[in-house]
KEKE-3310 file (N, C-alpha, C; in steps of 0.2 Angstrom, whole numbers, plus 5000, padded with zeros to 4 digits):
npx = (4982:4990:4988:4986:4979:4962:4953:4940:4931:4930:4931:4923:4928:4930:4921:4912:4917:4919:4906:4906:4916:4910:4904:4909:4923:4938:4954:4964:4967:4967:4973:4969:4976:4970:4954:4939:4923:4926:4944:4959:4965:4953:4946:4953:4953:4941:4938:4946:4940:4929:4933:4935:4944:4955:4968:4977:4985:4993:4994:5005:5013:5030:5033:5037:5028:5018:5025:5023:5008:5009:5014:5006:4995:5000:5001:4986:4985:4986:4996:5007:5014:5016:5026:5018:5019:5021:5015:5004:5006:5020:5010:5004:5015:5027:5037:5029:5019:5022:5032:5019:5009:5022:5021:5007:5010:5019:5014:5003:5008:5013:5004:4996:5006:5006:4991:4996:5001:4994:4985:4990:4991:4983:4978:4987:4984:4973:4975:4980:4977:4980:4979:4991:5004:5006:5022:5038:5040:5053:5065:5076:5090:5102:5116:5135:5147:5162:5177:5168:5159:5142:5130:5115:5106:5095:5084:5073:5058:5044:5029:5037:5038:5025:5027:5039:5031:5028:5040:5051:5046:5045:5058:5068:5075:5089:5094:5109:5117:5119:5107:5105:5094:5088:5077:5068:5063:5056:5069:5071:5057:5063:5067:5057:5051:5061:5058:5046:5046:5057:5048:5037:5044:5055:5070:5083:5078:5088:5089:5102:5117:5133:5148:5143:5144:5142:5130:5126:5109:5103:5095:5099:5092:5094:5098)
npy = (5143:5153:5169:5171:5161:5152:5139:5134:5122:5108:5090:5075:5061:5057:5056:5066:5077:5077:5081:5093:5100:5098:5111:5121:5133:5133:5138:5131:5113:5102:5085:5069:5052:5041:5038:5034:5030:5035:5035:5046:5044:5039:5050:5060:5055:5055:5068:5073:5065:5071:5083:5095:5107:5109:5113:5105:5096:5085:5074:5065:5046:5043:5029:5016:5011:5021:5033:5026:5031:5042:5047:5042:5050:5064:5061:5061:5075:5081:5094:5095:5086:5084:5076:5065:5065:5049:5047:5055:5062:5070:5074:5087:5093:5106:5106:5100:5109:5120:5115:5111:5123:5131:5123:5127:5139:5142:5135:5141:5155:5152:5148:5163:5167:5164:5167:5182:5182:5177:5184:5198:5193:5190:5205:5212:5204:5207:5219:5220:5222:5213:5195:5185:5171:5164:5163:5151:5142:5147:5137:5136:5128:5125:5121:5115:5114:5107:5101:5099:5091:5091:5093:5092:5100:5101:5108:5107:5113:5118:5109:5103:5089:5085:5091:5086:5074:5079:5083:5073:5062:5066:5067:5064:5048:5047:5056:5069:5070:5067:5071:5079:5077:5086:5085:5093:5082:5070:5057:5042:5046:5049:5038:5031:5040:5039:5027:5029:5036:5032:5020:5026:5034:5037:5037:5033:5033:5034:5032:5041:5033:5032:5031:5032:5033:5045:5045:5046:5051:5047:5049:5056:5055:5066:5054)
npz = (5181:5174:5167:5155:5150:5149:5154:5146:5146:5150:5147:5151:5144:5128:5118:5124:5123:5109:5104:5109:5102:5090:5089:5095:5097:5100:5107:5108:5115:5127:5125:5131:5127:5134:5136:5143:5134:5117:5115:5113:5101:5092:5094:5088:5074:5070:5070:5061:5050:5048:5045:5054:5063:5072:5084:5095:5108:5113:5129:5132:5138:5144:5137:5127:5121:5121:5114:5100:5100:5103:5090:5080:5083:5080:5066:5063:5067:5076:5085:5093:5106:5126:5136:5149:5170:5178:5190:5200:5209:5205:5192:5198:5201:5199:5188:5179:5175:5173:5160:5152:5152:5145:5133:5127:5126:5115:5107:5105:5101:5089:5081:5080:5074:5062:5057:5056:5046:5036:5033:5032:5017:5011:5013:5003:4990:4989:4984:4973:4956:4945:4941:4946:4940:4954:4962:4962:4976:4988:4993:5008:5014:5026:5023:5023:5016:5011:5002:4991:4995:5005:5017:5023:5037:5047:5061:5074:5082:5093:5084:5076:5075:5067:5055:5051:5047:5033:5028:5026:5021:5008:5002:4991:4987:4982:4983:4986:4999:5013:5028:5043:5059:5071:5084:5095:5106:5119:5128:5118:5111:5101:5091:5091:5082:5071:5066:5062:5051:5044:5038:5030:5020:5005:5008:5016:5036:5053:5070:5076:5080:5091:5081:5068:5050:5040:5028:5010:5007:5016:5033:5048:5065:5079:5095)
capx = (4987:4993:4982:4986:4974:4957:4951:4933:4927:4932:4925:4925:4928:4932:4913:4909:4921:4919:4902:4909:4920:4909:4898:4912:4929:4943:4962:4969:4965:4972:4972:4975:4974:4966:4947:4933:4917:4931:4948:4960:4967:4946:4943:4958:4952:4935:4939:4951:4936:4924:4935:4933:4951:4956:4973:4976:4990:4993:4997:5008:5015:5035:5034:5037:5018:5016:5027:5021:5005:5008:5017:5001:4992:5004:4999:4980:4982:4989:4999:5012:5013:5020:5023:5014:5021:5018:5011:4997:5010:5021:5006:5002:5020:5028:5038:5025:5015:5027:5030:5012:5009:5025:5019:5003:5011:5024:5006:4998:5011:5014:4996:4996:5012:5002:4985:4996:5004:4987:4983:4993:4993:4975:4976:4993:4982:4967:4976:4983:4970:4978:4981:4999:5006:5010:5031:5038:5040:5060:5067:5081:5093:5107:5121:5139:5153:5170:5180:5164:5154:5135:5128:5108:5105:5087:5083:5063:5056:5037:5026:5042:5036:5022:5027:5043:5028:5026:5044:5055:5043:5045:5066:5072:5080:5093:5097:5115:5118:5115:5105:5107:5090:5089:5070:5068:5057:5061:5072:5065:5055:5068:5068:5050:5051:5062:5056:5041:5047:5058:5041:5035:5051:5060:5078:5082:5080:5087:5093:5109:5121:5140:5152:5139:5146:5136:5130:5119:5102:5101:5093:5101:5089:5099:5093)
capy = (5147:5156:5174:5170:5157:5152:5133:5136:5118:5101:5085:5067:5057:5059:5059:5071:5080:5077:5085:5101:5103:5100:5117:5127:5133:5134:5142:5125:5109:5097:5078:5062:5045:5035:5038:5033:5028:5035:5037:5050:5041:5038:5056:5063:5052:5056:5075:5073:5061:5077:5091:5099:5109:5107:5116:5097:5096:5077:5076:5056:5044:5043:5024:5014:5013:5031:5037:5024:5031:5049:5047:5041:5057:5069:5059:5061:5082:5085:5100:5094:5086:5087:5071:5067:5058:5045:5047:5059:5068:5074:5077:5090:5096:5111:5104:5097:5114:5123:5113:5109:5131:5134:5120:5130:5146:5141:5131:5147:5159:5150:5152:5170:5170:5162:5172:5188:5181:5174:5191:5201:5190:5193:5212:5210:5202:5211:5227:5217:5219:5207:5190:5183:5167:5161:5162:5143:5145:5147:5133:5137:5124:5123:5113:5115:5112:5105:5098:5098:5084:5093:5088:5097:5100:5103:5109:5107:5110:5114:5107:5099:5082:5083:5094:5080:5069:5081:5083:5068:5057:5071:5068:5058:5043:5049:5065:5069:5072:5066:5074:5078:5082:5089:5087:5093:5078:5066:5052:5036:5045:5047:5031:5028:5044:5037:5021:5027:5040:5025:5015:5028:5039:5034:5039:5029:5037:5031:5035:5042:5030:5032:5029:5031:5035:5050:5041:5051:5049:5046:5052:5053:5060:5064:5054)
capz = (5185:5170:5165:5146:5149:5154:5152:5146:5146:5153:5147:5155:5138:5120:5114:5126:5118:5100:5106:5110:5095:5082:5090:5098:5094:5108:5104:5111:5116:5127:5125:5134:5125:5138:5138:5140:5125:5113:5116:5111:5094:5090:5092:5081:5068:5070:5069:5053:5044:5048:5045:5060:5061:5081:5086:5099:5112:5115:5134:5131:5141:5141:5136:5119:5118:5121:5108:5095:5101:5102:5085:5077:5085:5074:5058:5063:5066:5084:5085:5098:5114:5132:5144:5160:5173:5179:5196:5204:5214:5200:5189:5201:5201:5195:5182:5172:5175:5167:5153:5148:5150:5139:5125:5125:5123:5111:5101:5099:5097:5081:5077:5080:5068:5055:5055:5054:5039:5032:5035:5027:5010:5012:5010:4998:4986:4987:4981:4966:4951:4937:4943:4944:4942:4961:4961:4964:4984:4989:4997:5010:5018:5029:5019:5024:5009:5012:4996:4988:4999:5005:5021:5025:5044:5051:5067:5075:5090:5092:5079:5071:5073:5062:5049:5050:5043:5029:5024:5026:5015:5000:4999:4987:4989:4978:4986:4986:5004:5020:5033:5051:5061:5079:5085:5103:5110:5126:5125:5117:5104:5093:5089:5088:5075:5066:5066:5059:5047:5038:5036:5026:5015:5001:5010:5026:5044:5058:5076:5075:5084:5091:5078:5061:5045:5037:5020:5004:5005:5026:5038:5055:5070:5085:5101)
cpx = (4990:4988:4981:4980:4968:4955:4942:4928:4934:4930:4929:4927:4927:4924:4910:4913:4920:4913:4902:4912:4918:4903:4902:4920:4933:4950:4964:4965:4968:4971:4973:4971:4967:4959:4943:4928:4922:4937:4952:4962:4957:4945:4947:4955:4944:4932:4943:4944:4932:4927:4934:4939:4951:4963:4973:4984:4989:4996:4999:5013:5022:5037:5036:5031:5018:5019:5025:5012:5002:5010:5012:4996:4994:5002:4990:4980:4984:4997:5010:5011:5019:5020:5021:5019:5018:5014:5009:5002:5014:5017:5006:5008:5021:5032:5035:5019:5019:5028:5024:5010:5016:5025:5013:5004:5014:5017:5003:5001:5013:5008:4995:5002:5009:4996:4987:5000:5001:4984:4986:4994:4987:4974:4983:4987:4976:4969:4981:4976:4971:4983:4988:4999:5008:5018:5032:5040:5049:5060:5073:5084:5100:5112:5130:5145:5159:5174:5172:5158:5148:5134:5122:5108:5097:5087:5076:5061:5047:5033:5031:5040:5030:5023:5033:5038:5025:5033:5049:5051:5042:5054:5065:5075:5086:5096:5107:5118:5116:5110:5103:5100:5090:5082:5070:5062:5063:5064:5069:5061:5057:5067:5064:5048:5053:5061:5051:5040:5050:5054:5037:5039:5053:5068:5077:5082:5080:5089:5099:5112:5130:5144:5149:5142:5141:5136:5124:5111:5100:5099:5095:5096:5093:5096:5093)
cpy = (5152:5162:5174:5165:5157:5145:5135:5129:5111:5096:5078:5065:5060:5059:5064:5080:5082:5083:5093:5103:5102:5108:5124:5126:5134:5135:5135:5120:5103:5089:5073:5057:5041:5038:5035:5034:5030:5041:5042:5050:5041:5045:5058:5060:5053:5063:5074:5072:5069:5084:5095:5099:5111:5109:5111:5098:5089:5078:5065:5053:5040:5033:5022:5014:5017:5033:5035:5028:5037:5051:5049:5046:5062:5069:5062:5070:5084:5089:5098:5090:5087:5079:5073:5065:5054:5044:5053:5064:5073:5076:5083:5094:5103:5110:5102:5104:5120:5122:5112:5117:5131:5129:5125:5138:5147:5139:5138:5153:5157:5150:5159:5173:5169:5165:5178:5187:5181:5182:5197:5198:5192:5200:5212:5210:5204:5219:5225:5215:5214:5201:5188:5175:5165:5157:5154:5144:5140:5143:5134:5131:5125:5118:5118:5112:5110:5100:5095:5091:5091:5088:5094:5095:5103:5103:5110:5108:5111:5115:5104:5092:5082:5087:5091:5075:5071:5080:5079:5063:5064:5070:5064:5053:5044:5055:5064:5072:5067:5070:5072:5082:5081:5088:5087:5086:5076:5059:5046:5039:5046:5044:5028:5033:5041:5032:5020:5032:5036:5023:5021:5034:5034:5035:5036:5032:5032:5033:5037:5035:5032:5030:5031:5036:5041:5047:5047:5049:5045:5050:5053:5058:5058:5061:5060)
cpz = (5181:5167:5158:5143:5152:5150:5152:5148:5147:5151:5151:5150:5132:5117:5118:5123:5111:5101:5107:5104:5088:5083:5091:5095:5098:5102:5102:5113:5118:5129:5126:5130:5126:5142:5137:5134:5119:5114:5111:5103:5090:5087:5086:5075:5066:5066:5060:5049:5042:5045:5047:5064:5071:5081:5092:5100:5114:5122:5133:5137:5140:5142:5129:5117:5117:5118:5102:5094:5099:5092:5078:5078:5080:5069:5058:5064:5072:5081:5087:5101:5121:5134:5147:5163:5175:5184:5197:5207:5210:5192:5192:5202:5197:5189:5177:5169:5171:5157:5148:5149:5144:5133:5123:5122:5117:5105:5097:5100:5089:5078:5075:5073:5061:5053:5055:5048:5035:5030:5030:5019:5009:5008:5004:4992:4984:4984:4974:4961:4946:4941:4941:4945:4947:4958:4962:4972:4982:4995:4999:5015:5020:5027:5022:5019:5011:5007:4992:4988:5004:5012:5023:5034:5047:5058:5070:5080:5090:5086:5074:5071:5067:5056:5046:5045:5035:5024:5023:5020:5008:4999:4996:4990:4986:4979:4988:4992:5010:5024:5039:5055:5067:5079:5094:5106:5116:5123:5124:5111:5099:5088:5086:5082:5070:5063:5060:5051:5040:5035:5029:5021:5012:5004:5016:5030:5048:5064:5076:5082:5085:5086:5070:5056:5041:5029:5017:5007:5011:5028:5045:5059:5075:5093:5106)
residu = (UNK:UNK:UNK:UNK:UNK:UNK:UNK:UNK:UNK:UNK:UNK:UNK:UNK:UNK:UNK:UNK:UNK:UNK:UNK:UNK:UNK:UNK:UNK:UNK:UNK:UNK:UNK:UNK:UNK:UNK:UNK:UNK:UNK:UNK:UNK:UNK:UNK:UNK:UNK:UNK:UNK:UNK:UNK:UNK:UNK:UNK:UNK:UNK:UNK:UNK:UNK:UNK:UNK:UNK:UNK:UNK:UNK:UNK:UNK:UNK:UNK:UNK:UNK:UNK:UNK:UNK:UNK:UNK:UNK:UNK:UNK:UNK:UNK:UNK:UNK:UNK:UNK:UNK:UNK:UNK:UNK:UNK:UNK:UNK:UNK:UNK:UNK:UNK:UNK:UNK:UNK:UNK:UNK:UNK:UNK:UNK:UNK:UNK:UNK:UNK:UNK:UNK:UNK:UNK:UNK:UNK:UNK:UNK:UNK:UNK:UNK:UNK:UNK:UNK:UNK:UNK:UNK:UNK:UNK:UNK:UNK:UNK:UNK:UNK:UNK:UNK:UNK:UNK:UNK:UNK:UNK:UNK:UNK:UNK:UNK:UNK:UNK:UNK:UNK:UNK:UNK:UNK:UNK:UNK:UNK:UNK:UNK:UNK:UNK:UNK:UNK:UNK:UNK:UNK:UNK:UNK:UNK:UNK:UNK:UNK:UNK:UNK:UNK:UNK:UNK:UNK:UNK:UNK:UNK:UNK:UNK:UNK:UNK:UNK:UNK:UNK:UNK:UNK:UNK:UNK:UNK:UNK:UNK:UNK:UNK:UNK:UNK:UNK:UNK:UNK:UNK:UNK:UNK:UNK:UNK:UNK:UNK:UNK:UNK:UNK:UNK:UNK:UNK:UNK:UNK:UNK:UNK:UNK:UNK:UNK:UNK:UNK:UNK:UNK:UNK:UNK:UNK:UNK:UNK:UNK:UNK:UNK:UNK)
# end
């Protein structure tokens, strides 16, 4: 319904799929879970073992499965996702038609920002005759100072969940701050983020709660 797009291919099931994407290449790609011969989790992993580089919109279900579900998606290489709902009638709504068009736009305008990047470093480099050492990459964070006490603030919205799984398990445990993070999801995955973020970081995350003390070497995500 959107001229930005065109769904070139459709398949019944995750092998009929796999099938498609070890031969052809699409911008996007959107995926539900619950398939048949191998479901969405099977593919993702299937796809990772192969290295067969998929641009994957999880389409999830807003339950506690379905975040733990979706979660485990993220780790395996999915981009983002959207919720469905729950019944046939607001599948078919304009609410979810929107949101599932502006995850897709938001997905590959962030692609687009990346291959003109790639791109340029590309030709940068190729007019550089004597090799250089690669500078140490600048790391910029939001810290607010007040009598000499630090507090880092991160703010995410798409692709932030999985690049969350990049950065959070690299702090220290020892880090001299707290930190306060905003991830635009729906309510409920928070929790199942941070749930699953703790399991694998040295510094603790947890849901933020009413009343919670901002401690060093925490993590608060806001539900």
């Amino acid at each position: 319904s959107d001229d930005k797009f065109q769904a070139t291919d459709i398949c019944r099931d995750g092998m009929e799929a796999y099938e498609k994407l070890k031969v052809k290449r699409y911008d996007a790609v959107v995926l539900d879970v619950n398939m048949p011969r191998m479901d969405g989790l099977q593919l993702l992993e299937r796809l990772q073992r192969e290295h067969i580089h998929v641009t994957v919109v999880m389409a999830s279900t807003l339950t506690t499965d379905g975040a733990s579900v979706t979660l485990r998606a993220l780790e395996l290489g999915a981009v983002d996702f959207v919720t469905k709902p729950e019944n046939i009638i607001e599948a078919k709504g304009a609410d979810f038609k929107r949101r599932l068009l502006d995850m897709l736009a938001a997905v590959l305008d962030t692609k687009d920002q990346q291959s003109q990047w790639m791109q340029k470093k590309t030709a940068h480099t190729s007019l550089t005759s004597i090799p250089k050492a690669p500078a140490a990459p600048r790391r910029r964070v939001t810290a607010a100072r007040a009598g000499g006490k630090k507090i880092v603030a991160l703010a995410c919205s798409t692709g932030g969940p999985k690049a969350l799984h990049s950065v959070i398990p690299a702090l220290d445990g020892r880090m001299n701050a707290p930190v306060v993070l905003v991830q635009h999801m729906p309510k409920g995955f928070t929790k199942s983020l941070a749930e699953r973020l703790n399991g694998i970081s040295k510094v603790e995350v947890k849901e933020a709660e009413e009343g919670d003390v901002l401690t060093k070497g925490v993590v608060y995500i806001a539900p």
